[in-house]
C-alpha positions as CSV (number, residue, x, y, z in Angstrom):
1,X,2.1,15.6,-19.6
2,X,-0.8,16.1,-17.1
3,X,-1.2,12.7,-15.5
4,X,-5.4,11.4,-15.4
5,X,-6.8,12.2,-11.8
6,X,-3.8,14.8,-11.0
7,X,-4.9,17.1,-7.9
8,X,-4.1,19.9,-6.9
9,X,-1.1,20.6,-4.6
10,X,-2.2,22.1,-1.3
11,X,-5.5,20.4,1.1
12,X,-4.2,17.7,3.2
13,X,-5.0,14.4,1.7
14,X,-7.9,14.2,5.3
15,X,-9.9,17.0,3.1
16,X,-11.0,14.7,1.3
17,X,-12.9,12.7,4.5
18,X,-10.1,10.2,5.1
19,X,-8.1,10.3,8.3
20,X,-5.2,8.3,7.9
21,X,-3.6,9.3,10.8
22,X,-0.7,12.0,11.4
23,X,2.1,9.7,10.8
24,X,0.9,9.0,7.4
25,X,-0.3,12.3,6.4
26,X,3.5,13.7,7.5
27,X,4.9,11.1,5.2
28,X,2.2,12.1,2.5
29,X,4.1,15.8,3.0
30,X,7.3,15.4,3.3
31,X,9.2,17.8,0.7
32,X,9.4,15.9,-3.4
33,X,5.2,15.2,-2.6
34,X,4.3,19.1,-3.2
35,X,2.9,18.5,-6.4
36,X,2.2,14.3,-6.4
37,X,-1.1,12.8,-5.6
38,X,-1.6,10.1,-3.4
39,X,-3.7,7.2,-3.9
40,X,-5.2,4.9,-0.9
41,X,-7.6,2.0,-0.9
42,X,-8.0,-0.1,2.3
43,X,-10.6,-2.8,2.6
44,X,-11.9,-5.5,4.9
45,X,-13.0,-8.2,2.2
46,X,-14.7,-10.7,4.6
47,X,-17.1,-7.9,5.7
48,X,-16.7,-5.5,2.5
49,X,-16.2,-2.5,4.8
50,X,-14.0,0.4,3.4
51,X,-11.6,1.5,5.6
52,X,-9.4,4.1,4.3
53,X,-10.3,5.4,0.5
54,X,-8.8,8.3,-1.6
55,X,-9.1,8.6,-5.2
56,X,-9.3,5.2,-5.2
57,X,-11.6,5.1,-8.7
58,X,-9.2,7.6,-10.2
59,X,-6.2,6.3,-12.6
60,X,-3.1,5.7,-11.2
61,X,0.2,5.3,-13.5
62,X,0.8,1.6,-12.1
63,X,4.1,0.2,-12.6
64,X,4.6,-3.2,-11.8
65,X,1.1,-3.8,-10.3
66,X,0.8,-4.7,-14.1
67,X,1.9,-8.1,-12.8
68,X,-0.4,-8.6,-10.3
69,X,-2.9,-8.7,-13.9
70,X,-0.5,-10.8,-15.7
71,X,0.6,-13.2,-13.7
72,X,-3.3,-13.7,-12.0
73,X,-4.3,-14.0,-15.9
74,X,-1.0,-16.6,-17.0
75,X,-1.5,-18.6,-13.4
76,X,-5.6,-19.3,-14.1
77,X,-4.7,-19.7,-17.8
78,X,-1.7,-22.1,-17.7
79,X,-1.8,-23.4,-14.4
80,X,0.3,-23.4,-11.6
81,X,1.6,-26.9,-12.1
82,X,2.3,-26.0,-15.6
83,X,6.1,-27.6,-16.5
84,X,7.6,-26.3,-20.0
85,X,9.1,-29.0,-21.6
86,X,11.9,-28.2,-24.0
87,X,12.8,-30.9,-26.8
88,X,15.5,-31.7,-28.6
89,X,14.7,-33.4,-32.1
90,X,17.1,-35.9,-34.7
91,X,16.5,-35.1,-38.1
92,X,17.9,-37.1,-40.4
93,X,18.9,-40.9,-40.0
94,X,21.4,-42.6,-37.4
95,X,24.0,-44.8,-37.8
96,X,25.5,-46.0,-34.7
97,X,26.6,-43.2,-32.4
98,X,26.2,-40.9,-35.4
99,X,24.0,-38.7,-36.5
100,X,23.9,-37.9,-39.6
101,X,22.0,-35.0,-39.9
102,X,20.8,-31.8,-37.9
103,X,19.9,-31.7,-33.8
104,X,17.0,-29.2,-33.5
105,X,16.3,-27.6,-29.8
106,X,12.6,-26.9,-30.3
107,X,12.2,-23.5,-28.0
108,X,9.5,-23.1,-25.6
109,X,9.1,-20.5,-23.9
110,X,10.8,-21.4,-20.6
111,X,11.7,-18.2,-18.7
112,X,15.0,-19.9,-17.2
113,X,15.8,-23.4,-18.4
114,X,17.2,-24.8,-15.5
115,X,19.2,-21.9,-14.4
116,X,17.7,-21.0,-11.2
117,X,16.8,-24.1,-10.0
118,X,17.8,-25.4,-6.9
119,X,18.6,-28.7,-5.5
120,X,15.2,-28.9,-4.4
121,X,13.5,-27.8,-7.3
122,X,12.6,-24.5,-6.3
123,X,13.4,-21.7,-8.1
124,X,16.3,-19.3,-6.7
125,X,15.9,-15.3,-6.7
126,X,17.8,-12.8,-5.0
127,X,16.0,-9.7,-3.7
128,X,17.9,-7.0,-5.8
129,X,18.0,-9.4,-9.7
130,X,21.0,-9.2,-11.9
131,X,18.3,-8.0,-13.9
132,X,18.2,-4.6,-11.9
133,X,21.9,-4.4,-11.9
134,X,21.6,-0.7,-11.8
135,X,20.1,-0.6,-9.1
136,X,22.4,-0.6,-5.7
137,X,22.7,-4.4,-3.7
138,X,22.1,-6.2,-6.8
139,X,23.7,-9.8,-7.0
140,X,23.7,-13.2,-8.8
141,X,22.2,-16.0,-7.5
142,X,24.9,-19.1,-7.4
143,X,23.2,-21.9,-9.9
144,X,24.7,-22.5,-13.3
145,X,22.8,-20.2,-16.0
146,X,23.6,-23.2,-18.4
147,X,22.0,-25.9,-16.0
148,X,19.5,-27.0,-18.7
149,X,21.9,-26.8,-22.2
150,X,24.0,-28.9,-20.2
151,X,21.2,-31.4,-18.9
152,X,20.0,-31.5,-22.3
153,X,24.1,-32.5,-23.9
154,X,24.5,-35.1,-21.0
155,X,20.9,-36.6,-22.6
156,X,22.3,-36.5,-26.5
157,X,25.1,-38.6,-25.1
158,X,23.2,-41.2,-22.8
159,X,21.2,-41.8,-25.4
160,X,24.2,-42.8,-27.4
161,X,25.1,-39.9,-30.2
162,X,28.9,-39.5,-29.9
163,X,28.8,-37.7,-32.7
164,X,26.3,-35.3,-34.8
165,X,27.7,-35.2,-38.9
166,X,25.8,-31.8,-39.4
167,X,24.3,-29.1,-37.4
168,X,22.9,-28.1,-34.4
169,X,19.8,-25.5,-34.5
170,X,17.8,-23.6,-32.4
171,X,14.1,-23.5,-33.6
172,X,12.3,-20.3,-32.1
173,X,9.6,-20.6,-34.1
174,X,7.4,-20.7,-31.1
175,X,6.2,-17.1,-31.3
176,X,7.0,-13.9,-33.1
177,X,8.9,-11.5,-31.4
178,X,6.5,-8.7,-29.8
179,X,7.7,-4.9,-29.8
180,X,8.2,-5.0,-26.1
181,X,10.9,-3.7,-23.9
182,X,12.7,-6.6,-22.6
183,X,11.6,-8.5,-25.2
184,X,10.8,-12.2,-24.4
185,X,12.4,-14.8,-27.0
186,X,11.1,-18.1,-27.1
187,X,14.6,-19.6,-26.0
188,X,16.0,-17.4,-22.8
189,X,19.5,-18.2,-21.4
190,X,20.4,-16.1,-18.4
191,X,18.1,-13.9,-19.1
192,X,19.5,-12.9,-22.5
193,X,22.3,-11.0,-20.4
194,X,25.7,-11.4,-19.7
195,X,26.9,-11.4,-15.9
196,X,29.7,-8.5,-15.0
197,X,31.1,-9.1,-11.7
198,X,34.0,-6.5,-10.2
199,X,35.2,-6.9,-7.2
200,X,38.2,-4.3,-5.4
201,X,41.5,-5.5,-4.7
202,X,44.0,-3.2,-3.3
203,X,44.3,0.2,-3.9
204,X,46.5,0.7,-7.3
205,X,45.9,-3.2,-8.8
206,X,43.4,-3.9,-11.2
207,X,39.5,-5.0,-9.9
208,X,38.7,-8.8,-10.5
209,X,36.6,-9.7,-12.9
210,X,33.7,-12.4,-12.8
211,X,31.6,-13.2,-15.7
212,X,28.9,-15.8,-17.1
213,X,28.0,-17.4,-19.0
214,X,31.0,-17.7,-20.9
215,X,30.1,-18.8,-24.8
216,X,31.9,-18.1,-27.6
217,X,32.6,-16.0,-29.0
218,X,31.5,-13.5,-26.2
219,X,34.6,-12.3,-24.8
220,X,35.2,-9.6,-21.6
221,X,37.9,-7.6,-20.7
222,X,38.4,-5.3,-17.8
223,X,40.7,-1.9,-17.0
224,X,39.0,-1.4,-13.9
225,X,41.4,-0.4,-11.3
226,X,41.0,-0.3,-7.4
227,X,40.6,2.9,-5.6
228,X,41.0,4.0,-1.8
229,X,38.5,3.1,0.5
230,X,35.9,5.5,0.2
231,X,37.2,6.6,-3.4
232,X,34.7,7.3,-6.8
233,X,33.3,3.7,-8.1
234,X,32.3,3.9,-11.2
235,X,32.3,1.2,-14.2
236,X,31.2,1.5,-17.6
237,X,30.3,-1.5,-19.8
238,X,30.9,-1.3,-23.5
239,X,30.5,-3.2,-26.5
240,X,31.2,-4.1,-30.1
241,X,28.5,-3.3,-32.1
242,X,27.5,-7.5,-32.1
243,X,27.6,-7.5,-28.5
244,X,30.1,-9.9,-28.2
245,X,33.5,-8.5,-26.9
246,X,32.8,-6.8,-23.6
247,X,35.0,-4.0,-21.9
248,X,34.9,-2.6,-18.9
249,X,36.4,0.4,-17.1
250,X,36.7,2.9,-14.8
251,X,37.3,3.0,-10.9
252,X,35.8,0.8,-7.4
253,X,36.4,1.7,-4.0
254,X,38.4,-0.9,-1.6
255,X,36.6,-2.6,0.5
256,X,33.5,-2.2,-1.0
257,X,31.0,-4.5,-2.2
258,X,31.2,-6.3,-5.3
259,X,29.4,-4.5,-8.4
260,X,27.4,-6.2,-11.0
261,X,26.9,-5.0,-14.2
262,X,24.8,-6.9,-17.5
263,X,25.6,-6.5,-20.9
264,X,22.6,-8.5,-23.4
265,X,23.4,-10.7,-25.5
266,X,21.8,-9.4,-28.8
267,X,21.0,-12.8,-30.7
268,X,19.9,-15.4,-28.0
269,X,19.7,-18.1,-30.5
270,X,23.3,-18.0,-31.8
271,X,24.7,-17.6,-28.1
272,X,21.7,-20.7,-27.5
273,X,23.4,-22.9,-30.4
274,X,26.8,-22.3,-29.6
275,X,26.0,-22.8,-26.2
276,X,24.6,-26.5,-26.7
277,X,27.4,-27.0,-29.1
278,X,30.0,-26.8,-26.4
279,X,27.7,-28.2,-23.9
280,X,28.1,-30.9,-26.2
281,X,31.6,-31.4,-26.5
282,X,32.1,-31.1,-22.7
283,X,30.2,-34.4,-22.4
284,X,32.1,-36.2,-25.5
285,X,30.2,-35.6,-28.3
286,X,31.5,-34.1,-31.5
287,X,30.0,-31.5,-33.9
288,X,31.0,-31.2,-36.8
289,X,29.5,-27.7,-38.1
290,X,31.1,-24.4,-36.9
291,X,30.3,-23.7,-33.4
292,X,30.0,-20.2,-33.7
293,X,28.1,-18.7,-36.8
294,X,24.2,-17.7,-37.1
295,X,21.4,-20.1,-36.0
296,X,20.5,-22.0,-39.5
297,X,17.1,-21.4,-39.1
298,X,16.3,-22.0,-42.9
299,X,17.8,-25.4,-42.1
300,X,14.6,-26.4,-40.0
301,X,11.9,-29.0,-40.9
302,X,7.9,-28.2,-41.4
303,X,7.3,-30.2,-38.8
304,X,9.2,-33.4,-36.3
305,X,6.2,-36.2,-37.3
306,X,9.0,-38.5,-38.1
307,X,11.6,-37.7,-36.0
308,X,13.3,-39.0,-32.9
309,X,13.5,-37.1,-29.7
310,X,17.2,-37.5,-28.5
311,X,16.3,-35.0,-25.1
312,X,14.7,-32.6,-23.4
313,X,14.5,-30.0,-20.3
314,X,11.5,-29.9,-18.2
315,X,10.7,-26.7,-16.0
316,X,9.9,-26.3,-12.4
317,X,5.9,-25.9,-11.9
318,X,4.8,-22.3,-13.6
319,X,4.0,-21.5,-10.1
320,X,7.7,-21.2,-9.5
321,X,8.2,-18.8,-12.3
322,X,5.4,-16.6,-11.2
323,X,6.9,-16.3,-7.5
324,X,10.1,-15.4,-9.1
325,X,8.3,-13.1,-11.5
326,X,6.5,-11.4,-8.7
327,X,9.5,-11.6,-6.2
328,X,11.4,-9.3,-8.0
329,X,9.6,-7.7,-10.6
330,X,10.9,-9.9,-13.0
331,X,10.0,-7.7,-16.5
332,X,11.2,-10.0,-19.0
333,X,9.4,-12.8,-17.6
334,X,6.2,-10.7,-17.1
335,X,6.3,-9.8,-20.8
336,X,7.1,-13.7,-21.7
337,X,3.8,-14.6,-19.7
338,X,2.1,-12.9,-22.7
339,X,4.0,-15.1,-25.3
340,X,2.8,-18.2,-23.3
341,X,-0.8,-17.4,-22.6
342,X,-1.0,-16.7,-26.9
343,X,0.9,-20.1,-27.4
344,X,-1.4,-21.7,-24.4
345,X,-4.3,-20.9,-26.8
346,X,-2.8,-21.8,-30.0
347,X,-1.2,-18.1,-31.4
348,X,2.0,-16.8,-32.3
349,X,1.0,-13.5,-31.4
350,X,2.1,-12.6,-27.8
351,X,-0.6,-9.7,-27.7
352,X,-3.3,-12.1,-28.4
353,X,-2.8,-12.5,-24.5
354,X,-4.9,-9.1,-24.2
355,X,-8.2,-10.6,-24.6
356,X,-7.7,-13.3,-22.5
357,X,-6.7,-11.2,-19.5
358,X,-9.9,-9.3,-20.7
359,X,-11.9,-12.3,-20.6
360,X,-10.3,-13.3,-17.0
361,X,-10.9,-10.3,-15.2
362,X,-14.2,-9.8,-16.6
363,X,-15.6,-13.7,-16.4
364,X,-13.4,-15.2,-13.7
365,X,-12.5,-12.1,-11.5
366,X,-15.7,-10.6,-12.2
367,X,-13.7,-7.4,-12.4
368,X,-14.8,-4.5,-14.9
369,X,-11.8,-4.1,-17.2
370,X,-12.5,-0.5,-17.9
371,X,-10.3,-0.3,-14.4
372,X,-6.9,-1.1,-16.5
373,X,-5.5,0.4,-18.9
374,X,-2.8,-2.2,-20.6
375,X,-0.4,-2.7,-22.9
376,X,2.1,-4.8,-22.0
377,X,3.1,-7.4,-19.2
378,X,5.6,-5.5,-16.6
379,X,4.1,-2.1,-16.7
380,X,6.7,-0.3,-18.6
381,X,4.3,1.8,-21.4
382,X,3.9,5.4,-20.2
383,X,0.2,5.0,-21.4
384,X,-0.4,2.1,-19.0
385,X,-3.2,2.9,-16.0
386,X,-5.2,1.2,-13.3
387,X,-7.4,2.0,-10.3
388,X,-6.8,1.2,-7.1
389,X,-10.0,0.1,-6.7
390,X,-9.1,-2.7,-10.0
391,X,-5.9,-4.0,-8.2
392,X,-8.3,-4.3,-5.2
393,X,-10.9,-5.8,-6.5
394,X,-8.3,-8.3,-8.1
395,X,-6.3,-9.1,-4.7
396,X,-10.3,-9.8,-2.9
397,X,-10.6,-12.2,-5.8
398,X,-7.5,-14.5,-4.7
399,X,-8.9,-14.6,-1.2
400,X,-12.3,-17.0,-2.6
401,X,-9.6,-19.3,-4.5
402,X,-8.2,-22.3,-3.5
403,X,-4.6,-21.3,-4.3
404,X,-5.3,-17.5,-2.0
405,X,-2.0,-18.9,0.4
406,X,0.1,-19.9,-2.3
407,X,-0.5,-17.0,-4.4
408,X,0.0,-14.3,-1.3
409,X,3.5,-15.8,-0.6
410,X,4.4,-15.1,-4.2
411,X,4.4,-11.5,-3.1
412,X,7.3,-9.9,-1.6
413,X,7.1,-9.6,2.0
414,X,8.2,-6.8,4.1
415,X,11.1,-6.3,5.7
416,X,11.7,-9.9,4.6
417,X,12.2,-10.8,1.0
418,X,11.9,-9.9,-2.8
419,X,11.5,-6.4,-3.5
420,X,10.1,-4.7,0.0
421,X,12.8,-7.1,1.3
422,X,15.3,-3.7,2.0
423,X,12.3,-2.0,4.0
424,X,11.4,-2.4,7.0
425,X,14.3,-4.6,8.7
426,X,14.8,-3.7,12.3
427,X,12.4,-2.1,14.8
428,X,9.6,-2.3,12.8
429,X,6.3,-4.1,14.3
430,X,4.6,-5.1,10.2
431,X,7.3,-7.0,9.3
432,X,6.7,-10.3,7.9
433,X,3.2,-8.9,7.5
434,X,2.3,-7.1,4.7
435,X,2.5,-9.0,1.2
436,X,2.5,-6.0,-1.7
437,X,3.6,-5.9,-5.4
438,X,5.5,-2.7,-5.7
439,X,5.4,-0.8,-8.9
440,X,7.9,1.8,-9.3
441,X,8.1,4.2,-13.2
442,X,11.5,6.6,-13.0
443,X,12.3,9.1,-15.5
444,X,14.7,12.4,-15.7
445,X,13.4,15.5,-15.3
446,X,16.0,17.1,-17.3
447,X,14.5,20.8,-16.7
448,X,14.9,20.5,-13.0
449,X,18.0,18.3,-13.3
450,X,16.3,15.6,-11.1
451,X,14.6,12.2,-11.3
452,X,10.9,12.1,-11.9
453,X,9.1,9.4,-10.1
454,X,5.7,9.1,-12.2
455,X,5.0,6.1,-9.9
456,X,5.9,4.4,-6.6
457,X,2.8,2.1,-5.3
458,X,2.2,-1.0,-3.6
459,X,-0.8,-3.3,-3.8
460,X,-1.3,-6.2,-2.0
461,X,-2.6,-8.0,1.5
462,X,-1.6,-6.5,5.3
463,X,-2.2,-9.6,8.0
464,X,-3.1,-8.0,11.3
465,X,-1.6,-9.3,14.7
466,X,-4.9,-11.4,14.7
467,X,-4.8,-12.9,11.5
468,X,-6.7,-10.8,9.5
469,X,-6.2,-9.9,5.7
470,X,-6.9,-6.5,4.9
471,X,-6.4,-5.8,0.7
472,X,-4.9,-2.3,0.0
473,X,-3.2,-0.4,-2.3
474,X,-1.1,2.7,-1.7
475,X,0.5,4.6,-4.1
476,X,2.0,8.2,-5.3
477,X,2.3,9.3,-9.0
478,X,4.1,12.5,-9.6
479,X,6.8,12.8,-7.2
480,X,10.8,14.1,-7.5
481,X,13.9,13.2,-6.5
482,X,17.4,14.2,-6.7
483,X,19.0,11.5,-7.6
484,X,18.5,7.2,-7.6
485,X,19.7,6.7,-4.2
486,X,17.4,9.5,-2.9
487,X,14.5,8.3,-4.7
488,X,15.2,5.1,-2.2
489,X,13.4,7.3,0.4
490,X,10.0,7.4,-1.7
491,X,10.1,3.7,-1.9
492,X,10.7,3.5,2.2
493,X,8.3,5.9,2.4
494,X,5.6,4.0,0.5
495,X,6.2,0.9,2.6
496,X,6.5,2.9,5.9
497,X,2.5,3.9,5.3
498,X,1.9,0.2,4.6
499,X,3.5,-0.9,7.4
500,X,1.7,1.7,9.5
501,X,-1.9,0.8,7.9
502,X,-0.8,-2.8,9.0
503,X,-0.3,-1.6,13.0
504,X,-3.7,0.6,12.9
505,X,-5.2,-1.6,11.2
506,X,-4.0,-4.2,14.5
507,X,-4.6,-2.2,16.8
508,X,-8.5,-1.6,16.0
509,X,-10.1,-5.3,15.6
């Protein structure tokens, strides 16, 4: 595949009337870059001055820059004090502390459901997301994943139902499911996943296992046994063909750190009903239906005119969801930010969200759309291009909004937290300074017996030591690694030429 804009290897990327400095252009030529092309865009939006620009009209494979479009589009379009409010309907007719008849959770959409939520109300990310848990350092952040279910049961039963002579139901009929990869349900516990924990023992006893959120009839089993210090981890997950009974083996090295692995739960509204069922009985109330079994779907009403509402979960702000969205590259809630701009304006169909991101960047942003090349909400379709210039153009916008602080701290910072939070961290003058979305596309390169990295960029702000914002984007599409934990250096290196844009950039006022 010959990727738009390629150039050829060879010039030094100054031929092209850019001096970026030797420390960059070393980076920019470091062995894996002999046949990549790098892309730079560095403005000053108060004065519009260009300051370092190469190939910066020409399509770049973005990544996860696709958020910085999503999220801009669901933010203006929802609202960042949006709140997702999740109901929980009685059909049919009450006597006393019974219910006789169904309870119906009415999906909506809400990207955690309570659990991530903090004390405070804030929502809780850790830089490396159980939703990355192939990736090295990934962990679990400490609130309940069934915070909300359980909210919701401890409602039913202050509101005096004891006991529910029928069924409980999860109605996703918010949306239709999109072909996208994750893809975004309208009810979403724990991210659809199941949390694998191992942690080493002693050399020669078995690993201990962690796991969440435990519903029937998901069950997990482990043969993982501890190794030496300094010995071969490696643990492999599999499953029945339902999902639902989990195994895992292989080895972990003493005194190493603990490992997480996912497995997804393949029906999120069964695991959803089962897990309000239980939630239920936890807090006193009875069910009488099977607790495991399929969602009765068919069972559902046209609509709840008539009927009561016994409960119901209400989100943090959407703002909350977009920091964690952008924080860690959060793909399944990128992709569910389509499904609730289409509901937001009255469709089922998630990809209806296209032409209102067409319609925001060319009416709001005053952005020509031609720049982006879309097709879903992470940046995870191979087809899927934008400018630097675009993702400029877009992060000059935020700076004439009211909401250009809030929305800068949604980004990760680096050297400090959310994604670019690993780069960076000690003798490093831009940290805490530069505020980028990093998009990263991996593939193998099964010729060469290597990894492919189609894309590693970064787009976002660099503060100077006097307060300035600069916008930029940096990026390089076509480079190779030997392996994932090599391909860490193209990331570094990426954020090593922000960080030292950030310090010219300082030094010349």
């Amino acid at each position: 595949m010959v990727l738009a804009g390629a150039a050829a290897a060879g010039p030094p990327a100054a031929a092209h009337g850019d001096d970026l400095g030797p420390a960059i252009e070393a980076i920019m030529h470091k062995p894996g870059y002999e046949h990549a092309q790098w892309g730079v865009l560095e403005t000053d939006p108060e004065s519009g001055r260009v300051i370092h620009s190469q190939f910066a009209n020409q399509f770049f494979v973005p990544g996860s820059t696709v958020k910085l479009v999503t999220i801009s589009t669901a933010w203006h379009t929802l609202g960042p004090n949006h709140r997702f409010t999740t109901p929980v309907m009685a059909t049919g007719t009450r006597t006393g502390s019974t219910l006789h008849g169904n309870l119906a959770l009415v999906a909506q959409g809400d990207l955690t459901m309570g659990g991530r939520t903090k004390p405070d109300g804030s929502v809780d990310y850790t830089d490396i997301d159980h939703t990355e848990a192939e990736l090295p350092g990934a962990t679990l952040t400490p609130e309940n994943p069934l915070a909300g279910i359980d909210q919701i049961a401890r409602q039913i039963r202050d509101a005096g139902i004891t006991r529910v002579d029928g069924n409980v139901i999860i109605d996703p009929r918010l949306f239709n499911l999109p072909d996208l990869s994750p893809q975004p349900t309208p009810l979403i516990l724990n991210d659809n996943l199941i949390d694998l924990l191992t942690t080493p023992t002693t050399p020669g006893r078995p690993a201990k296992l962690f796991w969440r959120p435990q519903v029937s009839p998901y069950h997990v089993t482990s043969s993982v046994r501890t190794v030496s210090s300094g010995g071969t981890t490696s643990v492999n997950v599999t499953t029945t063909p339902d999902g639902t009974q989990i195994h895992l083996s292989g080895t972990i090295a003493a005194g190493s750190q603990p490992l997480l692995r996912v497995s997804d739960i393949q029906d999120p509204n069964a695991f959803g009903r089962t897990a309000l069922i239980e939630a239920l009985g936890r807090v006193g109330v009875t069910v009488t239906a099977p607790p495991t079994g399929a969602n009765p779907q068919n069972q559902l009403p046209a609509s709840y005119r008539n009927d009561p509402r016994l409960a119901a979960y209400v989100s943090p702000p959407y703002s909350q969801y977009a920091k964690l969205i952008l924080k860690v590259s959060h793909n399944l809630g990128a992709n569910l930010a389509l499904c609730n701009m289409a509901v937001a304006r009255g469709s089922k169909n998630c990809f209806d969200a296209f032409p209102i991101e067409h319609d925001f960047l060319t009416d709001v942003a005053q952005i020509d759309p031609k720049q982006f090349q879309l097709a879903d909400g992470r940046g995870g379709v191979p087809a899927e291009r934008v400018t630097p210039k675009g993702l400029v153009e877009l992060l000059t916008y935020w700076l004439h909004t009211p909401d250009a602080k809030a929305f800068r701290r949604l980004l990760p910072i680096l050297g400090v937290d959310g994604s670019n939070g690993i780069s960076c961290t000690t003798n490093c003058p831009a940290k805490g300074k530069v505020f980028a979305k990093p998009g990263t596309i991996l593939g193998d390169d099964k010729l060469n017996q290597q990894l492919a990295a189609s894309a590693q960029n970064e787009a976002g702000y660099l503060k100077t030591d006097d307060g300035r914002l600069l916008t930029f984007f940096v990026g390089v599409n076509g480079a190779s690694s030997p392996d994932l934990q090599s391909f860490l250096s193209i990331f570094n290196d990426v954020n090593q030429i922000t960080a030292l844009l950030q310090e010219q950039a300082s030094a010349h006022k």
